[in-house]
C-alpha positions as CSV (number, residue, x, y, z in Angstrom):
1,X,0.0,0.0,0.0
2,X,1.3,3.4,-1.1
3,X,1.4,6.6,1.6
4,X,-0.7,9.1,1.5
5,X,0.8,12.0,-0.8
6,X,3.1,14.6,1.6
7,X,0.3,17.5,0.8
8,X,-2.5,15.5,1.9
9,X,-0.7,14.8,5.3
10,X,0.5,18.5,6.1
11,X,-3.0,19.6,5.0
12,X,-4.2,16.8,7.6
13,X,-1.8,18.2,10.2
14,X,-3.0,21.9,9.6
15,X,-5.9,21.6,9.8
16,X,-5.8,20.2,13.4
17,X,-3.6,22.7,14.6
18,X,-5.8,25.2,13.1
19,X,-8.5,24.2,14.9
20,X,-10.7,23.2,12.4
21,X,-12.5,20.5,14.0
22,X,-11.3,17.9,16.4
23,X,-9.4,14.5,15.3
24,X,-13.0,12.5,14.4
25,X,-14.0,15.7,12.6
26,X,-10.4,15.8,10.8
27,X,-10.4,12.5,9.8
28,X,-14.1,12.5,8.6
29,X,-13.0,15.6,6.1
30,X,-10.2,14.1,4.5
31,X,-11.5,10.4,4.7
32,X,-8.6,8.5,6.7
33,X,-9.0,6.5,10.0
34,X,-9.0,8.3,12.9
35,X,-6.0,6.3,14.3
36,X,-4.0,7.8,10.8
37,X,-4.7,11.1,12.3
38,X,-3.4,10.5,15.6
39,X,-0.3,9.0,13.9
40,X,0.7,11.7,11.9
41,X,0.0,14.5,14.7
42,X,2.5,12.1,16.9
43,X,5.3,12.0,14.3
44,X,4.8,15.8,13.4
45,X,5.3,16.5,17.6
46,X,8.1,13.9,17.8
47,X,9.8,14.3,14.5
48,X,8.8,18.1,13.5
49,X,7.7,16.6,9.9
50,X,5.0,14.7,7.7
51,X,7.0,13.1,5.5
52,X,6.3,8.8,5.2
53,X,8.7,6.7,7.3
54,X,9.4,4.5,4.5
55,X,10.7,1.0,4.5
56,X,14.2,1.7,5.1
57,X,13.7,2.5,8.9
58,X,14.8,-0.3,10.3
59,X,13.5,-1.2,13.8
60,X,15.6,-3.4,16.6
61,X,19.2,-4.1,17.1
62,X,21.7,-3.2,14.0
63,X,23.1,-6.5,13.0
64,X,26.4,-7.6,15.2
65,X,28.0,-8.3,12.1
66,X,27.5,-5.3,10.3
67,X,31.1,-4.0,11.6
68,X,33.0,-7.2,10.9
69,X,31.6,-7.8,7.2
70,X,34.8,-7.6,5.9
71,X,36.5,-10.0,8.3
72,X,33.7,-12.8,7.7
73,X,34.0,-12.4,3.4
74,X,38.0,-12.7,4.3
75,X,37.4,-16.1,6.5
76,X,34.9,-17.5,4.0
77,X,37.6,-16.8,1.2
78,X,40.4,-18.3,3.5
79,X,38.5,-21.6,4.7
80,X,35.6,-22.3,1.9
81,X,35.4,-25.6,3.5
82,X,34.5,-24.5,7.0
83,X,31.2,-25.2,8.9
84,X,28.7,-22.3,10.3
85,X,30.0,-23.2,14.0
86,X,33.7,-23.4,12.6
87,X,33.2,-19.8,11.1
88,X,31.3,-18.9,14.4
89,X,34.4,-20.0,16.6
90,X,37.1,-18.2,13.8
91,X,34.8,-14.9,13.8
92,X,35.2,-15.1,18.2
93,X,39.2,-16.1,18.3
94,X,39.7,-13.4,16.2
95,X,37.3,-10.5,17.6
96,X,35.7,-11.7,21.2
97,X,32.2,-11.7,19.7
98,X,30.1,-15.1,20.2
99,X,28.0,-15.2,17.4
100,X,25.6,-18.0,16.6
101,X,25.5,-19.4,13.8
102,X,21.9,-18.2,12.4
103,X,23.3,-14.7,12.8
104,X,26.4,-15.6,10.6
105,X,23.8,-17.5,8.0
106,X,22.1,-14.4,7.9
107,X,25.1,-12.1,7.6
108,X,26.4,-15.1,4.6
109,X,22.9,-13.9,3.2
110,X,23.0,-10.4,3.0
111,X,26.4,-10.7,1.7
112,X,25.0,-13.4,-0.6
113,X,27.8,-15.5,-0.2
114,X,26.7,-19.5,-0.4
115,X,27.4,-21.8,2.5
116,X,26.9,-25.8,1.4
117,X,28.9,-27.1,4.0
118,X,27.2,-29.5,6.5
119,X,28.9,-30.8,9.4
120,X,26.2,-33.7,9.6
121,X,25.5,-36.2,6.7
122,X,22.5,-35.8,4.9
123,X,20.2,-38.3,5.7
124,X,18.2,-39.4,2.3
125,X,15.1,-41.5,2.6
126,X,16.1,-44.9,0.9
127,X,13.8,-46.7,-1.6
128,X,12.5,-49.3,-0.9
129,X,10.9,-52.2,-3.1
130,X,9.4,-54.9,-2.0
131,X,9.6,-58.5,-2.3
132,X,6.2,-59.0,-1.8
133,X,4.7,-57.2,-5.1
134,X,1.4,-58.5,-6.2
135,X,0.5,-58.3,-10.3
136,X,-3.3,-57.9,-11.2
137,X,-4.7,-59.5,-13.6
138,X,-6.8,-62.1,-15.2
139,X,-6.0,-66.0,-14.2
């Protein structure tokens, strides 16, 4: 869903701060949700502007990796045969960080670099056929 275009939101603003009716009557006139209203007064009083958030605000920690991004391409390049936890235990030696290892597959994503390494066989499910196969048809 697209955001509302920048003039429709100052106009939204304005017009509450003007005093032209309260948030139901503000929201009624330009056709939003009463809850849109509240949110955009909020952000103008926190932020001091209108303008959508957009996508690229991103919310919770920065990743722990984002500093080291350069040391993991170099250990990926140096051992291309190592496991997740063996890149995991290089990645702490070398900088103190114990990192698990869905951070680093994450990380190996947004760097798109491939891990196929598996420190477990794969287990394949085995065919079977049996002894005991019956033919229909006519005697």
């Amino acid at each position: 869903m697209r955001a509302y275009p920048i003039e429709l939101r100052q106009r939204i603003v304005d017009a509450y701060l003007h005093r032209e009716g309260s948030i139901r009557q503000v929201a009624e006139r330009f056709q939003v949700a009463r809850s849109y209203v509240q949110t955009l007064l909020k952000q103008y009083r926190e932020r001091g502007h209108v303008r959508p958030l957009g996508s690229h605000t991103r919310r919770g920690k920065p990743p722990i990796l984002q500093d080291h991004e350069a040391l993991v391409r170099e250990l990926v390049a140096q051992h291309n045969d190592a496991t997740l936890s063996e890149l995991c235990q290089m990645i702490e030696t070398r900088t103190g960080l114990r990192v698990a290892q869905s951070t680093l597959h994450r990380c190996l994503a947004r760097l798109q670099l491939t891990r196929k390494k598996n420190s477990r066989p794969v287990k394949r499910p085995r065919h079977h056929v049996s002894n005991n196969a019956v033919s229909i048809g006519s005697k």
